[in-house]
N, C-alpha and C positions, 0 to 999 in steps of 0.2 A: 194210239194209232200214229204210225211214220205220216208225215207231209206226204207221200205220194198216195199212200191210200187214202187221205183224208182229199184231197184233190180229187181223187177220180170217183169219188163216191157219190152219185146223182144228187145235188145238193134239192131240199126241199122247200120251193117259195113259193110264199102264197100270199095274197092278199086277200086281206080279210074284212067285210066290208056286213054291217047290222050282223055277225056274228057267224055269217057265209064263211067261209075258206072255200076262193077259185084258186086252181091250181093248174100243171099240166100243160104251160105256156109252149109257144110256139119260138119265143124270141122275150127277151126284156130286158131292161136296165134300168140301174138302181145307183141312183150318183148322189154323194156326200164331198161337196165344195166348204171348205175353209173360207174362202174370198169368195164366194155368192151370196147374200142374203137366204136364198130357201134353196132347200132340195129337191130332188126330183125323181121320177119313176115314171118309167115308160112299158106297158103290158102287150105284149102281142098274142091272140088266143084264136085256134081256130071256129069256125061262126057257123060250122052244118046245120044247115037245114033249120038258121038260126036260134041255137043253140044256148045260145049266150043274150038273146036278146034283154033286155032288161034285170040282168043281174046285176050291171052297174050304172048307176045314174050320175049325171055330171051334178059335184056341189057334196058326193055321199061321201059320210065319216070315213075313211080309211085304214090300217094298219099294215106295214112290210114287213114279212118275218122272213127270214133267210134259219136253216135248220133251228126253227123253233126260240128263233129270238127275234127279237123285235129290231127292224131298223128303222124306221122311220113313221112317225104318225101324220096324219095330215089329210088331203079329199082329192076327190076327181075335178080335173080343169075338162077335158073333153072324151069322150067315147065316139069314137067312129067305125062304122060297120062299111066296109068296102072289102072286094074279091075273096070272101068267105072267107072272110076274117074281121075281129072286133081288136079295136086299137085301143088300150085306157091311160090317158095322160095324168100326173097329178104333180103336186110339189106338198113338201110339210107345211106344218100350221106354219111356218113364219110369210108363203104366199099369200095368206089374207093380210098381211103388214106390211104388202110391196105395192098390192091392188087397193086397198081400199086407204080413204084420205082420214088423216086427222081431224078431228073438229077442231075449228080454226079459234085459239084462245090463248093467252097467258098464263106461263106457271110462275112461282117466284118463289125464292128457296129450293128448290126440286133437285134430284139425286136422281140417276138417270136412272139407277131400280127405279123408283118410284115411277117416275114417266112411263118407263116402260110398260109397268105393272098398269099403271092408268088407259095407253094406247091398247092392248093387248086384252084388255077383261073381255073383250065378248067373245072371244075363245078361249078362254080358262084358260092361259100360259103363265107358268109359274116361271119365276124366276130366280138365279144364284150369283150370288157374286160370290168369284174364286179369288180370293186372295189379291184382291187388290184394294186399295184406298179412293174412294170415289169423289169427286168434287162437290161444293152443296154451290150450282149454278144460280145466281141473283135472279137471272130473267130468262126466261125463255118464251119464243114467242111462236106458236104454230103458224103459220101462215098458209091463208086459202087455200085449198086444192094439195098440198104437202101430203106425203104418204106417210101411212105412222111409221114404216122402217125408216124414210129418209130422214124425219125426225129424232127416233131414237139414233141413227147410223152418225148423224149430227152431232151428238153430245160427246156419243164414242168416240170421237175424233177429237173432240177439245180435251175427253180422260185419257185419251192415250190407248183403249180400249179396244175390244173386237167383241161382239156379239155375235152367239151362233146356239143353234138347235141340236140339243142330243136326240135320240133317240126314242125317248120317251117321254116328247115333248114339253122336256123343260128348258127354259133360256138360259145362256150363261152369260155372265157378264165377265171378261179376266185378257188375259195375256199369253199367249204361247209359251208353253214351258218345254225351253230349249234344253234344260239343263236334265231332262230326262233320261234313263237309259234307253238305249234302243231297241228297241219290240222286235222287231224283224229284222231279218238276214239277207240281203239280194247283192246275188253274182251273176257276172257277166265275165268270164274269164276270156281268151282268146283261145277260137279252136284247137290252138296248136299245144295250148298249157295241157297238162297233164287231168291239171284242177277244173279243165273244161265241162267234167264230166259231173260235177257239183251247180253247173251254172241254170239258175231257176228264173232268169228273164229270159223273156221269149226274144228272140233275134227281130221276128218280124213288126213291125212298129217301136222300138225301141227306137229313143231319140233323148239327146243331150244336146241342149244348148246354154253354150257361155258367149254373152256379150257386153261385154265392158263400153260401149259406148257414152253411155248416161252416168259411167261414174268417174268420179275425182279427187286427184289426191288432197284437195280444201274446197270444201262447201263454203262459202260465207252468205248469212243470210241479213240483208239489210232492213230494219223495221221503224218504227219512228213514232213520237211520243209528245205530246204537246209541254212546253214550257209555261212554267207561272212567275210572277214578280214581274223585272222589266222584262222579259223574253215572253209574256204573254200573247199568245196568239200566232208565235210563231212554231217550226215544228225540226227539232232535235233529232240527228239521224243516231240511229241504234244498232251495232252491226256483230254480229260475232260469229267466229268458225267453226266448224267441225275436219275432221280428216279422217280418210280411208288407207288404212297403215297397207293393203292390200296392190293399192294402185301403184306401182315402182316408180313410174312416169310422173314430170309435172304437169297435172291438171287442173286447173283451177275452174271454178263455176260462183257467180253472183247472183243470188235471187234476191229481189225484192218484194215485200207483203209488206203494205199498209196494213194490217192488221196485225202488227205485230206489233205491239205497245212497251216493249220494254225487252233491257238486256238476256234477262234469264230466257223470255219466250223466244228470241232470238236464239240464242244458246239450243233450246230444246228442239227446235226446229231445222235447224243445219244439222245436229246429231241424227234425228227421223230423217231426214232427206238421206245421209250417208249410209243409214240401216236400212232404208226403204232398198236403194237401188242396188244395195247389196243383194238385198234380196231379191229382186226381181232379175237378176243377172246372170241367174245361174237356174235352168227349169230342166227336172229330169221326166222324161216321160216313160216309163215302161209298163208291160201288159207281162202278167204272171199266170200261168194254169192256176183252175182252182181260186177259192176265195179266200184260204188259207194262207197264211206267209208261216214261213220257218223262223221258231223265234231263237231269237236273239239269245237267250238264258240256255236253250238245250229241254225245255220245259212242252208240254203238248201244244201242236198249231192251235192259233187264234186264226180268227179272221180278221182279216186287214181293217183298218179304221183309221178316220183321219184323227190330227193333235197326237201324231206319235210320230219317232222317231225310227229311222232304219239305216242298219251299218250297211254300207251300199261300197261294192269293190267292182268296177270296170274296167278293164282293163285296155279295150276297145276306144275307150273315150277321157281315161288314165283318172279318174277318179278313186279314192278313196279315205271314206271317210263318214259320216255322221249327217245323213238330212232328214227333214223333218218334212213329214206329209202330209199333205194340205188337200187332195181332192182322191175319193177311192172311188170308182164305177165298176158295180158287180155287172158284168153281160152275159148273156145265153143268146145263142142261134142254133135254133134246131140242126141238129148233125156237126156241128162246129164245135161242140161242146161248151163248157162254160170258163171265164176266163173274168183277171180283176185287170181293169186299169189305172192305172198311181201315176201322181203327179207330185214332186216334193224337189223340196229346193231347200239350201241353206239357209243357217239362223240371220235372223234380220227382224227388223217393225215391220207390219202389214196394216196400222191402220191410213 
């Protein structure tokens, strides 16, 4: 089936809730964040002659299917019945790891699966580490009132790490793999090109923004390390650089972190600073018909998802090139038709 049939084909969503399929919405969104902790879906349904009353209850098991696949597992935060209509808010299982607190206790040796696995059992979330080397952490210490995601979000940042929820509720533990082929195809030519008649981003909400403020052609990060023998008790500065081959300009930037105990974490830390800001420097925003992207290969539409990459050519905003996508939002509004929103930026660290 060409992209444009498979776009305009009344996509099929339902949520499906003790083994129910509601369907037939009025309006909804179905959003998958890279950089949020949990997911989310928002239901709009109309409520005749209260219709809908108690088909969905706040706290009830969930499942998002878009044409017969699964996106998102997880439960109801709220149902609200206002002007003949029922509203059903929810986020995936990793919501219960944002709300609810850690038991306040000490691990020692612990491997952030494991923690994870530990914070995470009374939702049966399973977990995978993708191809990365995990650290075995001395001490870890829950502290009071600490949410179990801030905890786990915690370690991932000392492994270098990002944690996030597929689909079908299992955790990943890993890295952004940048070095992927590109999934999808998105044009934006200019009216006037000939090729304009290819271009599959919508004009209307389309935005690109690049802002180099926050970046530098040398990052040096200062950290500091206590001295033994006669230098006992005093405290040794630690400093070393990074650079951003990108920046043409002299820009220089000095941080300092007491917590940085030595040369190497030094080292690792001014390189995450110069891939953070890279990446946060560069945010594309566009809305596509359909939930479909044209892929990349020439192969039948997929539907758009994030941890993928897309050959992205603008010519409006003079890009092109290879970004990686980080948030997809399926929407529907009755008579608007249905429509995805993408959020993707260049390769860079995200934790």
């Amino acid at each position: 089936m060409t992209i444009a049939a498979r776009n305009l084909a009344p996509p099929r969503v339902r949520l499906v809730v003790g083994g129910a399929e509601l369907g037939d919405w009025a309006s909804f969104d179905i959003e998958s964040d890279l950089l949020q902790p949990a997911d989310a879906f928002t239901f709009v349904a109309p409520n005749i002659n209260g219709a809908m009353a108690g088909k969905v209850n706040q706290m009830d098991d969930v499942v998002v299917t878009v044409d017969d696949v699964v996106q998102m597992r997880g439960f109801v935060d709220s149902v609200q019945y206002a002007n003949g209509q029922v509203q059903i808010s929810g986020r995936d299982l990793f919501g219960h790891l944002v709300d609810c607190s850690a038991p306040p206790k000490s691990y020692r040796r612990v491997y952030l699966d494991v923690l994870a696995a530990k914070l995470s059992a009374p939702w049966d979330i399973a977990w995978q580490v993708d191809g990365v080397a995990l650290k075995q952490h001395r001490w870890v210490k829950i502290e009071p009132g600490e949410s179990c995601m801030d905890a786990i979000v915690r370690l991932a940042k000392v492994d270098r790490v990002l944690v996030w929820l597929d689909a079908q509720g299992v955790g990943h533990i890993g890295r952004p793999d940048y070095d992927q082929l590109p999934k999808h195809v998105l044009r934006r030519y200019k009216g006037t090109d000939p090729m304009s008649e290819l271009n599959n981003v919508l004009e209307d909400g389309a935005e690109v923004s690049e802002d180099g403020r926050d970046r530098f052609s040398t990052i040096t990060v200062l950290g500091s390390s206590g001295n033994s023998g006669s230098q006992w008790g005093k405290t040794a500065l630690q400093n070393q650089s990074s650079t951003d081959a990108e920046v043409v300009s002299t820009r220089t930037l000095i941080l300092t972190d007491g917590d940085v105990k030595s040369i190497s974490a030094c080292k690792q830390k001014a390189e995450d600073e110069v891939e953070r800001r890279a990446f946060e420097s560069v945010v594309i925003r566009y809305t596509t018909a359909g939930f479909y992207g044209e892929e990349a290969s020439g192969q039948e539409p997929s539907m758009w998802a994030i941890d993928t990459r897309a050959a992205v050519t603008d010519q409006i905003a003079g890009l092109d090139g290879v970004y990686y996508v980080t948030k997809r939002n399926f929407q529907l509004e009755l008579g608007q038709g249905h429509v995805t929103a993408l959020e993707l930026h260049q390769g860079g660290w995200l934790a």
